[in-house]
N, C-alpha and C positions, 0 to 999 in steps of 0.2 A: 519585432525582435531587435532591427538594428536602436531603434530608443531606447528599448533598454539599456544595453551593451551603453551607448552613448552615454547615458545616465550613469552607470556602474564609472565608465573611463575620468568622467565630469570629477564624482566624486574620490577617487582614488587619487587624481593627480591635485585636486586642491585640497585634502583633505588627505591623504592618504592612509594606510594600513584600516582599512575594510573591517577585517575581521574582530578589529575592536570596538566596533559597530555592531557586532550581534551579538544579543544575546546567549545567555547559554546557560545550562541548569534546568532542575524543573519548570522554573518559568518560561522557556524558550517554545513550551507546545504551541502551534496552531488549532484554535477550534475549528472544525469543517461540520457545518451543520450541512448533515445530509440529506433533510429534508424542507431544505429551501426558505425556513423562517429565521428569524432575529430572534432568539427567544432571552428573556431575561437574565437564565443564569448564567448562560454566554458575557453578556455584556458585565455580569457581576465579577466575572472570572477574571475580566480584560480588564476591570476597570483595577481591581484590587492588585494588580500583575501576578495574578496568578496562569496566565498565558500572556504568550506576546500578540497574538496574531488572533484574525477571527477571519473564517471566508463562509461568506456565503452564497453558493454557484448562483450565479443569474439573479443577484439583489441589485446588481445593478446595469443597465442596460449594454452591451458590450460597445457600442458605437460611443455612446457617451462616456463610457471607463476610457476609450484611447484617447478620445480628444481631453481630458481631463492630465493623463497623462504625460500626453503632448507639451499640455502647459505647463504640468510641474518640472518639466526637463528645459521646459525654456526659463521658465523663472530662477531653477537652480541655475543657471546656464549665465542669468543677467545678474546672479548673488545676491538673488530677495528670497529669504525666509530660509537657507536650504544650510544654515547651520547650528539646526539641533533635532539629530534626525537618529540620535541613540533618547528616546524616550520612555 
């Protein structure tokens, strides 16, 4: 929880105004495949921005999702790769 938060603060102050950072409109949906696979027209959706987002619960291992996480907060944190993040 507090990485997030840290992440959100990271970016607001060198970057600031957030909310011009998301999306918004019919494209803004997130896909929630709720039965735990990737399926293709998911990723059709995403690629096309016909949604912003895709989640798929447990596609990826939750120990490994924080430590992944971890690192993109420190990377944003050292100013490698963490500006272009409205894609």
């Amino acid at each position: 929880k507090h990485a997030i938060q840290a992440l959100f603060q990271h970016l607001e102050s060198n970057y600031g105004n957030l909310p011009s950072l998301i999306d918004s409109g019919s494209a803004a949906e997130t896909i929630v495949s709720d039965d735990g696979i990737l399926h293709p027209d998911h990723l059709n959706r995403l690629f096309q921005h016909k949604a912003t987002a895709l989640h798929v619960p447990n596609f990826f291992h939750p120990e490994s999702a924080r430590r992944l996480g971890t690192e993109l907060i420190q990377e944003s944190s050292r100013g490698g790769g963490s500006d272009n993040w409205k894609v």
